[in-house]
N, CA, C and O of each residue as an XYZ file, in Angstrom:
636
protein
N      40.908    122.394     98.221
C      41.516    121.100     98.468
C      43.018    121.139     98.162
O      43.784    120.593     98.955
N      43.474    121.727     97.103
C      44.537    121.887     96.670
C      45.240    122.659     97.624
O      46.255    122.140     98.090
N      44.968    123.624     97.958
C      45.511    124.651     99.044
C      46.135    123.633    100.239
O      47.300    123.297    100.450
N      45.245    123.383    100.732
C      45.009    122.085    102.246
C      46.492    121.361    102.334
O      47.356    121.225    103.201
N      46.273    120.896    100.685
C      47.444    119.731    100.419
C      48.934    120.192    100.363
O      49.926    119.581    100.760
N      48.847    121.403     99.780
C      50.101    122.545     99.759
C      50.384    122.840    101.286
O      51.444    122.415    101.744
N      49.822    123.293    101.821
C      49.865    123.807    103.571
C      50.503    122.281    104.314
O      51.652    122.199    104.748
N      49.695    121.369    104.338
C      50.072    120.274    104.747
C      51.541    119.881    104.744
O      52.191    119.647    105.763
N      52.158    119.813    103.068
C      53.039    119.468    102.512
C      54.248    120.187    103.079
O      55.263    119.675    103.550
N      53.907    121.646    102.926
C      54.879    122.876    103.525
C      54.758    122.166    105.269
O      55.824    121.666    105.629
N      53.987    122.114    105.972
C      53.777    121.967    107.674
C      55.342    120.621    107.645
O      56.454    120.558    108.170
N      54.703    119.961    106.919
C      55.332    118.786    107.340
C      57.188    118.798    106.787
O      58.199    118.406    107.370
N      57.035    119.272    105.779
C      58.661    119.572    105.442
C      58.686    120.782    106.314
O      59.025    119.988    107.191
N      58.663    121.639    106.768
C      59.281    122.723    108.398
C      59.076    121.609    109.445
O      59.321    122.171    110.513
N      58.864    120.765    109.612
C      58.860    119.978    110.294
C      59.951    118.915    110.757
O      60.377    118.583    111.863
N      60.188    118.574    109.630
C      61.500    117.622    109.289
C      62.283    118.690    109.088
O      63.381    118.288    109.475
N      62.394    119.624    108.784
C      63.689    120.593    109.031
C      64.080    120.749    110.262
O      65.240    120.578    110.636
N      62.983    121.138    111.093
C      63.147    121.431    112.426
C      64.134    120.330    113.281
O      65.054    120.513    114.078
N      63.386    118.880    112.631
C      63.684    117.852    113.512
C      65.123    117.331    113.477
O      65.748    116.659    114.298
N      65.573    117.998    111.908
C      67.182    117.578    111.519
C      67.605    118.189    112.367
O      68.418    117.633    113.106
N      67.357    119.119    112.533
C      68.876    120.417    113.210
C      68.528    119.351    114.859
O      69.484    119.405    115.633
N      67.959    118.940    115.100
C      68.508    117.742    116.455
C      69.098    117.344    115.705
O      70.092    118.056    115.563
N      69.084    116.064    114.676
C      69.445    114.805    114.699
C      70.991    115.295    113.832
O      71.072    115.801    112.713
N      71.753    115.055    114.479
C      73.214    115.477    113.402
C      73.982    114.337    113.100
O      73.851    113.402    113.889
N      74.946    114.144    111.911
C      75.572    113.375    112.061
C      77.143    113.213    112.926
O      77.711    114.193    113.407
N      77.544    112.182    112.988
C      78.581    112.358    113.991
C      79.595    113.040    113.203
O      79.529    112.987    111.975
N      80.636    113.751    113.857
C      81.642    114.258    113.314
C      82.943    113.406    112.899
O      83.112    112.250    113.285
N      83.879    114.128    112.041
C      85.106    113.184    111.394
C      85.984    113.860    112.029
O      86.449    114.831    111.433
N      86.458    113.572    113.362
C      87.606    114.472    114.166
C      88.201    113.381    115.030
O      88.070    113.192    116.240
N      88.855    112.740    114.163
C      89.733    111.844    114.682
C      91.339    112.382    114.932
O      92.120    111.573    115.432
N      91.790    113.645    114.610
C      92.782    114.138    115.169
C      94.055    113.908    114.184
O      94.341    112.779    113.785
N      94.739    114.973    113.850
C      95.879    115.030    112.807
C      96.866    114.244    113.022
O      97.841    114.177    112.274
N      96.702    113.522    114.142
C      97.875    112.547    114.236
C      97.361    111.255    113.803
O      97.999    110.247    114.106
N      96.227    111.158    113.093
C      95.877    109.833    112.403
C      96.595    109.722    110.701
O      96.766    108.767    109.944
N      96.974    111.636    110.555
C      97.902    111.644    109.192
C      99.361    111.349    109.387
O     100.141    111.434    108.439
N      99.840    110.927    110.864
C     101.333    111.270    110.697
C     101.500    110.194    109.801
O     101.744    110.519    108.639
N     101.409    108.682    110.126
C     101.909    107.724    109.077
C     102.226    108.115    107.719
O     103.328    108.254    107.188
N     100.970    108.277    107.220
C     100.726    108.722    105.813
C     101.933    109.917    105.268
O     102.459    109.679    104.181
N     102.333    111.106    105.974
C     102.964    112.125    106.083
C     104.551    111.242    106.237
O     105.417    111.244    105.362
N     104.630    110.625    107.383
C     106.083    110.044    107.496
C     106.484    108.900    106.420
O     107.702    108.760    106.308
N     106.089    108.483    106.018
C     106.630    107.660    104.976
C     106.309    107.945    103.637
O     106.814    107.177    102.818
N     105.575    108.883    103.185
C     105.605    109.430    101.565
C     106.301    110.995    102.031
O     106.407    111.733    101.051
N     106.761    111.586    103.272
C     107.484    112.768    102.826
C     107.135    114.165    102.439
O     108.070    114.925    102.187
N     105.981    114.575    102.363
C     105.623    115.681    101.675
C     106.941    116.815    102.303
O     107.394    116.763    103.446
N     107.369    117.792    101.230
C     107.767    118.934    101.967
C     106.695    119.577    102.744
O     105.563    119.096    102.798
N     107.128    120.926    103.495
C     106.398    121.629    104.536
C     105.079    122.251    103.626
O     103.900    122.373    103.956
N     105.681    122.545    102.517
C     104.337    123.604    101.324
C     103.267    122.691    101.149
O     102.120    123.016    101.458
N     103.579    121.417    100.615
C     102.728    120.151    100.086
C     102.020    120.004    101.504
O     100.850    120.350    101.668
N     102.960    119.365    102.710
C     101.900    119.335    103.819
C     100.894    120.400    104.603
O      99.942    119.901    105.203
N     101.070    121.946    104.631
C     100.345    122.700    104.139
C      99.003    122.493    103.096
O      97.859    122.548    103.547
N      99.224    122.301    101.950
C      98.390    122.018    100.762
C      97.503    120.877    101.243
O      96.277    120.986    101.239
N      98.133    119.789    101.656
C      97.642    118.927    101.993
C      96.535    119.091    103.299
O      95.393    118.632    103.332
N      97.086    119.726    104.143
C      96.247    119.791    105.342
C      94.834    121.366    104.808
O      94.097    121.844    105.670
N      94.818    121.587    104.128
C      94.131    122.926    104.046
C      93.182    122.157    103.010
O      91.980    122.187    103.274
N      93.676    121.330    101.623
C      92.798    120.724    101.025
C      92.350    119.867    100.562
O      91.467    119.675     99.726
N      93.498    118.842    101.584
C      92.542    117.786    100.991
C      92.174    116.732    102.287
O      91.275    115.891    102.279
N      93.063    116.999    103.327
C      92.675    116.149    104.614
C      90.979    116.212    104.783
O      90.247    115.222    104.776
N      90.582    117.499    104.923
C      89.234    117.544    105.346
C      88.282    116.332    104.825
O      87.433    115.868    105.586
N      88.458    115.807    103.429
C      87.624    114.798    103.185
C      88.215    113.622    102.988
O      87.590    112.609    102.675
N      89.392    113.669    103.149
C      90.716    111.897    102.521
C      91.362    111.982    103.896
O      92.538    111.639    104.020
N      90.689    112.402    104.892
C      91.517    111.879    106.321
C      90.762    111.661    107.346
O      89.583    111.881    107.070
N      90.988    111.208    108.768
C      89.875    111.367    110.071
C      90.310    112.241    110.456
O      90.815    112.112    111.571
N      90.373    113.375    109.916
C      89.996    114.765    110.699
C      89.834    115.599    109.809
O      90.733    116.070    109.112
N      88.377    115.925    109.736
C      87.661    116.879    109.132
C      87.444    118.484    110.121
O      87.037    118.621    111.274
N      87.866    119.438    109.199
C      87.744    120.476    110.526
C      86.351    121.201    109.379
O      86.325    121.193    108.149
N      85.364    121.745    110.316
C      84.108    121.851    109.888
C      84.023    123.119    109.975
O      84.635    123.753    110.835
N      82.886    123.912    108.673
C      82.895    125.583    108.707
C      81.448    125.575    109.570
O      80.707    124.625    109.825
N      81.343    126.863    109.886
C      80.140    127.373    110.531
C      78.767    126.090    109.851
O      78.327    125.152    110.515
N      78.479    126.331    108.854
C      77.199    125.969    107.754
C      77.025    124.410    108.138
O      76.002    123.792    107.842
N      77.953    123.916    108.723
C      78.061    122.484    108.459
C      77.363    122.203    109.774
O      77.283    120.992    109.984
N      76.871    122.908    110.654
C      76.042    122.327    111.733
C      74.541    122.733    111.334
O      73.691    122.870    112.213
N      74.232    122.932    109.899
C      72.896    123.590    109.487
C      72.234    122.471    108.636
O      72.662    122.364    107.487
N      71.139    121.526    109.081
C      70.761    120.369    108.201
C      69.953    121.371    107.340
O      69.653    122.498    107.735
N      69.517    120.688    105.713
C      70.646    119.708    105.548
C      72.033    119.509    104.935
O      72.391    118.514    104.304
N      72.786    120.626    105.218
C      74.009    120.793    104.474
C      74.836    119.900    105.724
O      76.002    119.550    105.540
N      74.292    119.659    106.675
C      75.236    118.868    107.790
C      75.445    117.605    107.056
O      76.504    117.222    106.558
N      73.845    116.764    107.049
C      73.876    115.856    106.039
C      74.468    115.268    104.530
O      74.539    114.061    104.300
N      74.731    115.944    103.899
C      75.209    116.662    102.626
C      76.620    116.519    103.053
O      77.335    116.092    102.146
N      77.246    116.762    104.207
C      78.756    117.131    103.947
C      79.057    116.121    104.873
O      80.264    115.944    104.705
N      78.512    115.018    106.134
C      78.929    113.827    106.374
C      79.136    112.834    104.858
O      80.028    112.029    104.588
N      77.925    113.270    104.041
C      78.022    111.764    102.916
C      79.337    111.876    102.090
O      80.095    110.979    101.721
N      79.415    113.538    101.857
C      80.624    113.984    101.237
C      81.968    113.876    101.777
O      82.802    114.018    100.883
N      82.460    113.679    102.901
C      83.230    113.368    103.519
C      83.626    111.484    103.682
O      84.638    110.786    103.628
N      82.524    111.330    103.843
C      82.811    109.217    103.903
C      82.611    109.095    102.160
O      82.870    107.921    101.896
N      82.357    109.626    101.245
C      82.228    109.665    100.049
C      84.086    109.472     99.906
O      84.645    108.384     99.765
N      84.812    110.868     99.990
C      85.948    110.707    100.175
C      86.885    109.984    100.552
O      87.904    109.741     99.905
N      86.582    109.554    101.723
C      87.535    108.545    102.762
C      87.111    107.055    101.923
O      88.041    106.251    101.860
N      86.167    106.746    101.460
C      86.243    105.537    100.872
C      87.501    105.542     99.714
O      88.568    104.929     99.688
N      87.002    106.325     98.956
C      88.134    106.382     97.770
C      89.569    106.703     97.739
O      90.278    106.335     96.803
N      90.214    107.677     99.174
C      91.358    107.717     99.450
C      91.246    108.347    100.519
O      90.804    109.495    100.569
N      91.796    107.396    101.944
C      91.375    107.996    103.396
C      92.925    107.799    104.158
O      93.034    106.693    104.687
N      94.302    108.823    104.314
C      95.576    109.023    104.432
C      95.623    108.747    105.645
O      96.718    108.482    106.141
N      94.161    108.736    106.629
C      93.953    108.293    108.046
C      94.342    106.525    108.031
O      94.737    106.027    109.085
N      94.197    105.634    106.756
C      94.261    104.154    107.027
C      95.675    103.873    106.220
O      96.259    102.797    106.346
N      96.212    105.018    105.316
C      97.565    104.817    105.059
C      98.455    103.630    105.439
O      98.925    102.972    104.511
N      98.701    103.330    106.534
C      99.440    102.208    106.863
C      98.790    100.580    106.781
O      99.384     99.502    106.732
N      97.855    100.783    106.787
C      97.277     99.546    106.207
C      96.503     99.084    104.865
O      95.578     98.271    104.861
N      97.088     99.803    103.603
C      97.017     99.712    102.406
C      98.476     98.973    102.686
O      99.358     99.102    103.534
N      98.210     97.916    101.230
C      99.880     97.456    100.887
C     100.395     98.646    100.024
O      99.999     99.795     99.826
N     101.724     97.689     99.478
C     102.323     98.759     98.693
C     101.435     98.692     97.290
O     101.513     99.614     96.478
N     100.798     97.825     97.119
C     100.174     98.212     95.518
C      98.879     98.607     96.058
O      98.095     98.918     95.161
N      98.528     98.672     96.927
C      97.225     99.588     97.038
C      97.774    101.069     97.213
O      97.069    102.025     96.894
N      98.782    101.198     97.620
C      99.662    103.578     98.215
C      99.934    103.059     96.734
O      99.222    103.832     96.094
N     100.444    102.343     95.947
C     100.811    102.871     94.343
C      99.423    103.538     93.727
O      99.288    104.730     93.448
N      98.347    102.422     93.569
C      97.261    102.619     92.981
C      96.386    104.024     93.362
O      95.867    104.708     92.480
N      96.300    104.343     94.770
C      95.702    105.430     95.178
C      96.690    106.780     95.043
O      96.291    107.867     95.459
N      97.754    106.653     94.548
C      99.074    107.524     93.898
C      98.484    108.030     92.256
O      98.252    109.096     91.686
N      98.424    106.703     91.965
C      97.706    106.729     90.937
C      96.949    107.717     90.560
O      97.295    108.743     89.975
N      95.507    107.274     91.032
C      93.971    107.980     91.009
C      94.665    109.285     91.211
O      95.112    109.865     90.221
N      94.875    110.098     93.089
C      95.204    110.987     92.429
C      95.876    111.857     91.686
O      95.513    113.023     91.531
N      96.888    111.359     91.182
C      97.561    111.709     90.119
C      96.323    112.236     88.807
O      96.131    113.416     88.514
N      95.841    111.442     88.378
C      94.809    111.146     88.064
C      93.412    112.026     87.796
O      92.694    112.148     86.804
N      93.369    112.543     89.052
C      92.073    113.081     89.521
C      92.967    114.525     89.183
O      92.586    115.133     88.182
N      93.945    115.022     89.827
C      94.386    116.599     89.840
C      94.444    116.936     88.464
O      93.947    117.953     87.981
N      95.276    115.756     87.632
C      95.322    116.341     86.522
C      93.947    116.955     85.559
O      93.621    118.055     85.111
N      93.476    115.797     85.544
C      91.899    115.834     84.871
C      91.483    117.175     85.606
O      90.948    117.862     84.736
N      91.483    117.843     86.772
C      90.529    119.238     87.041
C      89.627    118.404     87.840
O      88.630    119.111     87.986
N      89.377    116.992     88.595
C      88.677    116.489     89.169
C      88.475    116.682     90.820
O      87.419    116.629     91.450
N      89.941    116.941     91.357
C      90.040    117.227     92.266
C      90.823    118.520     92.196
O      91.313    118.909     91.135
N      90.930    119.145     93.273
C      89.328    119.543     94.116
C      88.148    119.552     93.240
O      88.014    120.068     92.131
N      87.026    118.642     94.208
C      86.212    119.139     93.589
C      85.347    119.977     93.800
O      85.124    120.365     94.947
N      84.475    120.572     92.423
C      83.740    121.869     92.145
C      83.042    122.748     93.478
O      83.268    123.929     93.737
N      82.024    121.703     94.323
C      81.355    121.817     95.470
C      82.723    122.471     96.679
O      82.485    123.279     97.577
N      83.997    121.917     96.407
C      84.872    122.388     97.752
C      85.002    123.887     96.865
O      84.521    124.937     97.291
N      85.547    123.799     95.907
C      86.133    125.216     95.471
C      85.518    126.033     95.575
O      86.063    127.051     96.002
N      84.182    126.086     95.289
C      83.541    127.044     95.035
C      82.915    127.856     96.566
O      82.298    128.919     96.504
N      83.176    127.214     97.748
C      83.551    127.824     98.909
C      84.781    128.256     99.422
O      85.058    129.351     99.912
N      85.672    127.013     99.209
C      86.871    127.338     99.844
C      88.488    128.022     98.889
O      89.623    128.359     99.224
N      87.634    127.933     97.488
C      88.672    128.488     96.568
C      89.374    127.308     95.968
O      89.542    126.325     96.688
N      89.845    127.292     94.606
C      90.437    126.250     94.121
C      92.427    126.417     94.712
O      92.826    127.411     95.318
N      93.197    125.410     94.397
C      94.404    125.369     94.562
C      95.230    126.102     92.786
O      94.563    126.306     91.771
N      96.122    126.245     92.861
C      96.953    127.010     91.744
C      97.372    125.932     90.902
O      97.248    124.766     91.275
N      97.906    126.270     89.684
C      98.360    125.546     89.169
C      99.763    124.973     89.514
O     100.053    123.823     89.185
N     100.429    125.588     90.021
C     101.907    125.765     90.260
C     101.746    124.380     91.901
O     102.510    123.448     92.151
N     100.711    124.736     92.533
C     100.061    123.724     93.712
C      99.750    122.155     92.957
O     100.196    121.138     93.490
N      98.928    122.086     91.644
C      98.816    121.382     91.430
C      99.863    120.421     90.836
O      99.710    119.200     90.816
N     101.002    121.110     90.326
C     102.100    120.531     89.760
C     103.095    119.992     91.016
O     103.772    118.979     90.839
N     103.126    120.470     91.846
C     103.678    120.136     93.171
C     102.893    118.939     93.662
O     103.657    118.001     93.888
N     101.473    118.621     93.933
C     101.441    117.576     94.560
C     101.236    116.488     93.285
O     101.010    115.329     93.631
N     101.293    116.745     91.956
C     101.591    115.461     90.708
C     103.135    115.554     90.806
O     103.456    114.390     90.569
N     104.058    116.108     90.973
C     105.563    115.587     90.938
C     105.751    115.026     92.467
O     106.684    114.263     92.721
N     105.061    115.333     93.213
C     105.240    114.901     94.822
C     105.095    112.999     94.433
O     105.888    112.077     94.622
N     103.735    113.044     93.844
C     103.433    111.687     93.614
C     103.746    110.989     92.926
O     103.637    109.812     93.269
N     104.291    111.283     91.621
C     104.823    110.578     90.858
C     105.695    110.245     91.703
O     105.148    109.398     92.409
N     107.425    110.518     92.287
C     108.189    110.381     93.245
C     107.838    109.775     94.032
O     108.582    108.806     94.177
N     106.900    109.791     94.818
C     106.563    108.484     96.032
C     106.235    107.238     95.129
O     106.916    106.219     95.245
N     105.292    107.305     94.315
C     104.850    105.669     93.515
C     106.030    105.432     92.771
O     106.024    104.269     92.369
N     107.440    106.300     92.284
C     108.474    105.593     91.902
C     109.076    104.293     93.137
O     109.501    103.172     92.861
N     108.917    104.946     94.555
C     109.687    103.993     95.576
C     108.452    102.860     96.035
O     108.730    101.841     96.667
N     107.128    103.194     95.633
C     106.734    101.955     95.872
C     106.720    101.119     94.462
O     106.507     99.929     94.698
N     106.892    101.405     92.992
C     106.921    100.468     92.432
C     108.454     99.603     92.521
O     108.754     98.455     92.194
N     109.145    100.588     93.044
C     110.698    100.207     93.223
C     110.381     98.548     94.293
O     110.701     97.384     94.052
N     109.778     99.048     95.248
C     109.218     98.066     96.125
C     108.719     96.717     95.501
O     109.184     95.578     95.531
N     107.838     97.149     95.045
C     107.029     96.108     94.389
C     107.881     95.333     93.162
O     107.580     94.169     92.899
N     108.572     95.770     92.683
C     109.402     94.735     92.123
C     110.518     94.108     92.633
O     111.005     93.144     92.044
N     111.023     94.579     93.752
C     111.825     94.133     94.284
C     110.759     92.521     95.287
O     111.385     91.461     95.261
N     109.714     92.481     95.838
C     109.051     92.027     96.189
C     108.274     90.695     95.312
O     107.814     89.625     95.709
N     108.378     91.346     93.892
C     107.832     89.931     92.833
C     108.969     89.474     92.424
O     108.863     88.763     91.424
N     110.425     89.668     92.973
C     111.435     88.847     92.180
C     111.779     87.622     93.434
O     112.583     86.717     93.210
């Protein structure tokens, strides 16, 4: 009886495996020109936008560029949630329609996040390699510098 229930159990999960690799989720390839905003008005130099496009667009922008594995459920699954996981919390694709105290606040976080060792996180690195330290100090002085001109903003705005 026990056997039966094991066999069953196994049939039916190869089953739903099978049936994922149809069902995929849609892709995040909305095209690098959904970063220009974001890029044209905070400035990155050429290294930072580099940095930027290699590690962190893929999940904080609409355009995700996808490795081989990612058309394999359920890591397909797994890396859509991980991706809108991202874009909720800081998505450089809606850049222009944050105010200025929302680009301060998300300046903030990651400020925030790099320092702490939070971002990148563990799951990206450990495929795609972590960023340097010397990388990480570049995009925390990048940011500090941009949230100086939007708090510059913002007080100029509450007077």
């Amino acid at each position: 009886m026990m056997k039966k229930i094991i066999k069953t159990t196994l049939l039916v999960a190869l089953v739903a495996l099978i049936v994922m690799q149809f069902i995929q989720p849609d892709k995040n390839q909305g095209g690098y020109e959904s970063v220009a905003a974001f890029e044209n008005e905070t400035k990155p130099s050429e290294a930072l936008a580099a940095l930027l496009k290699s590690n962190c667009y893929d999940c904080h922008s609409n355009q995700t560029e996808y490795p081989w594995y990612s058309k394999i459920a359920p890591v397909s699954y797994w890396l859509d949630d991980h991706v809108k996981d991202g874009k909720k919390h800081f998505n450089v694709s809606e850049w222009e329609n944050y105010s200025v105290k929302k680009k301060d606040h998300k300046l903030e976080e990651l400020i925030e996040e790099v320092e702490e060792g939070e971002m990148p996180l563990d799951s990206y690195t450990w495929i795609h390699g972590d960023i340097t330290e010397e990388q990480r100090e570049l995009l925390i002085q990048w940011a500090v510098l941009v949230r100086m001109s939007y708090k510059a903003d913002l007080e100029v705005s509450s007077k």
